[in-house]
C-alpha positions in Angstrom: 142.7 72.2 -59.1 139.7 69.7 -60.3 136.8 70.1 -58.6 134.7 67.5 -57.3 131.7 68.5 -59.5 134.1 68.8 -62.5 135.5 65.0 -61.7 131.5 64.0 -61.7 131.0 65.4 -64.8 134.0 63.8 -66.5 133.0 60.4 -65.1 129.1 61.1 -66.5 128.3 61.0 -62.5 124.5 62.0 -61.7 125.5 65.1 -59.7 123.0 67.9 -59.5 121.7 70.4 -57.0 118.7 69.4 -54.7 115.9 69.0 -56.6 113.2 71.7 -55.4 109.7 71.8 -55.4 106.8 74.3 -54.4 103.3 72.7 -53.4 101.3 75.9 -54.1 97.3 75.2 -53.1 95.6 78.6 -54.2 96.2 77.8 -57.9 96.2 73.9 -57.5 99.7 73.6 -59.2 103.2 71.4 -58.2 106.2 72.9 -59.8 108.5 69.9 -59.6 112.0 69.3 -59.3 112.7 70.3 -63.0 110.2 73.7 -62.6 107.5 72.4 -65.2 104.5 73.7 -63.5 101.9 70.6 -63.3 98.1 70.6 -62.2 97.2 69.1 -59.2 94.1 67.5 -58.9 93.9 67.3 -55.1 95.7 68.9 -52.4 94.5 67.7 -48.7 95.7 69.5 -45.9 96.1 67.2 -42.1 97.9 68.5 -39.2 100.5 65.8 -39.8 100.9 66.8 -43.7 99.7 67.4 -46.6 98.5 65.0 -49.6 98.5 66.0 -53.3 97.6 64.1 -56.0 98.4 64.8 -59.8 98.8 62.9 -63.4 102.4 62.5 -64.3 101.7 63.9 -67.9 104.2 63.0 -70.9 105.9 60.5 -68.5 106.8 56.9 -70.8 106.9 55.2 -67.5 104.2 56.6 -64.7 101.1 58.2 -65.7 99.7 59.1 -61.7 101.4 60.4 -58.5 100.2 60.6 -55.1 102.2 62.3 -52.7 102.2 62.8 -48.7 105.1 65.6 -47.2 105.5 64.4 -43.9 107.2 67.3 -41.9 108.0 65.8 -38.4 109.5 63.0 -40.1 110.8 64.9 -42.5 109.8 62.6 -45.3 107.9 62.6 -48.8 106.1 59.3 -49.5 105.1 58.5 -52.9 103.0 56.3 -54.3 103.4 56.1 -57.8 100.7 54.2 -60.9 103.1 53.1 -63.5 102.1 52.2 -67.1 101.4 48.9 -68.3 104.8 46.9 -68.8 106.6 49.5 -66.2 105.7 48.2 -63.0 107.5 47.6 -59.8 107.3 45.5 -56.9 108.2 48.8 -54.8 104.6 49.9 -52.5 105.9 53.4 -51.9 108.7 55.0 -52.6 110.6 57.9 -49.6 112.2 60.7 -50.5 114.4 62.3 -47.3 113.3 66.0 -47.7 113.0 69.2 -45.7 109.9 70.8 -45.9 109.5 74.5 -45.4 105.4 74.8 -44.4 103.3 77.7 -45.1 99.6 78.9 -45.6 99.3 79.4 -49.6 102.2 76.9 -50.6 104.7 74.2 -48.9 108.6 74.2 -50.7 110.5 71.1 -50.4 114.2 70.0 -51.1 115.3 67.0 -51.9 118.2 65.5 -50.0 119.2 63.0 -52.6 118.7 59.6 -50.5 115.5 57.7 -51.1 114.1 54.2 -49.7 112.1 52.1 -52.3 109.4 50.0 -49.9 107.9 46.7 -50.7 105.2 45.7 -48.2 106.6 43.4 -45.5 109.3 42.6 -48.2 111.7 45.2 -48.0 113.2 48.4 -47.6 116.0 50.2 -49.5 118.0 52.9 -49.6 118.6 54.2 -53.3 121.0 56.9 -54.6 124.1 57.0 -51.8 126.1 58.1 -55.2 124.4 61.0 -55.8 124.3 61.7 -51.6 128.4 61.6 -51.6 128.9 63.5 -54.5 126.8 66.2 -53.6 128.4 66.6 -50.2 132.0 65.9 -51.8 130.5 68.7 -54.6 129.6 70.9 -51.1 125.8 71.0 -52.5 125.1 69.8 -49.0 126.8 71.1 -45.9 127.5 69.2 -43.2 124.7 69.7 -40.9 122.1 69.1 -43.7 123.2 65.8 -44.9 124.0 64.4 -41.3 120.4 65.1 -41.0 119.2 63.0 -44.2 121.6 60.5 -42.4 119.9 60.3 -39.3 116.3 60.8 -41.0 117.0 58.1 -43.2 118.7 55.9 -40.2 115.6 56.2 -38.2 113.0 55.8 -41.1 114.7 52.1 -42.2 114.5 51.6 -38.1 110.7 52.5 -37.9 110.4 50.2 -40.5 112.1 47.1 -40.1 110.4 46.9 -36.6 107.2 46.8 -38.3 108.1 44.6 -40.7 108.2 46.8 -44.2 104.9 48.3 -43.2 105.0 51.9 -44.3 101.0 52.2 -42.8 101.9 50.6 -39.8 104.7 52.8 -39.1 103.3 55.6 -39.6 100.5 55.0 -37.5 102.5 54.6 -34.5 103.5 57.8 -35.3 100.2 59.6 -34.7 100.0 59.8 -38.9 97.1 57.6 -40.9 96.9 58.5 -44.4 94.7 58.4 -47.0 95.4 56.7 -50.6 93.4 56.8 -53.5 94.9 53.1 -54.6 95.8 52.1 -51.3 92.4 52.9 -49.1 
């Protein structure tokens, strides 16, 4: 019998297993989703979260990241600099993550939706294909990915009553962050 993850392959479907990364603060690094270890020029640690910024070396199409993991809401928002004749009309861009917390390093895992934000434009929710083939593909069980449902559900809710506006959101939420583009 075919497997669900074979099928994707066949088809040249984006299936993959939840992207990972660790957040390590004692040696200032990020080892993202593809475990290239990167050099983080700031990490900021609030009780809501934590901040990291970093340079999005040998990128053709971003060339800065900042970053906040948002626990309680179990959320990642990114705000990315993008390189002249790559830019977007997306303000921030959410990943739907859990977040394992700690005292030397933070781990997250990437639960395949996203929502690309354009202040008081818009909010939408990317990658559903790659959310259904990894559960079809069981890379998600059941109770995960009704979680990044209802995580997602209630992050487009929070902000389409503030109309698009990620800050303003948030702050209702008890969470004010900082941005080195966005002060």
């Amino acid at each position: 019998m075919t497997t669900q993850r074979e099928i994707a392959d066949q088809l040249g479907l984006p299936i993959h297993p939840p992207k990972v990364e660790t957040f390590d603060f004692e040696s200032r690094t990020n080892t993202d989703s593809k475990q290239r270890v990167r050099a983080v020029d700031e990490y900021r640690m609030e009780p809501f979260g934590l901040y990291m910024a970093r340079p999005m070396t040998g990128h053709p199409k971003l060339s800065y990241l900042e970053s906040w993991l948002l626990p309680e809401l179990g959320i990642r928002v990114t705000d990315f600099t993008w390189r002249p004749g790559h830019q977007r009309a997306q303000d921030f861009y959410v990943d739907i993550v859990s977040i394992e917390t700690g005292r030397a390093r933070w781990r997250s895992v990437d639960l395949y939706l996203d929502i690309s934000v354009g202040t008081g434009q818009y909010a939408e929710v990317l990658d559903v294909d790659e959310f259904l083939l990894a559960l079809r593909a069981d890379l998600l069980d059941d109770m995960t990915a009704q979680h990044a449902m209802a995580t997602t559900h209630t992050t487009l809710d929070g902000l389409a009553r503030h109309g698009y506006d990620l800050p303003g959101w948030l702050r209702e939420n008890g969470i004010d962050l900082f941005w080195q583009r966005h002060p």
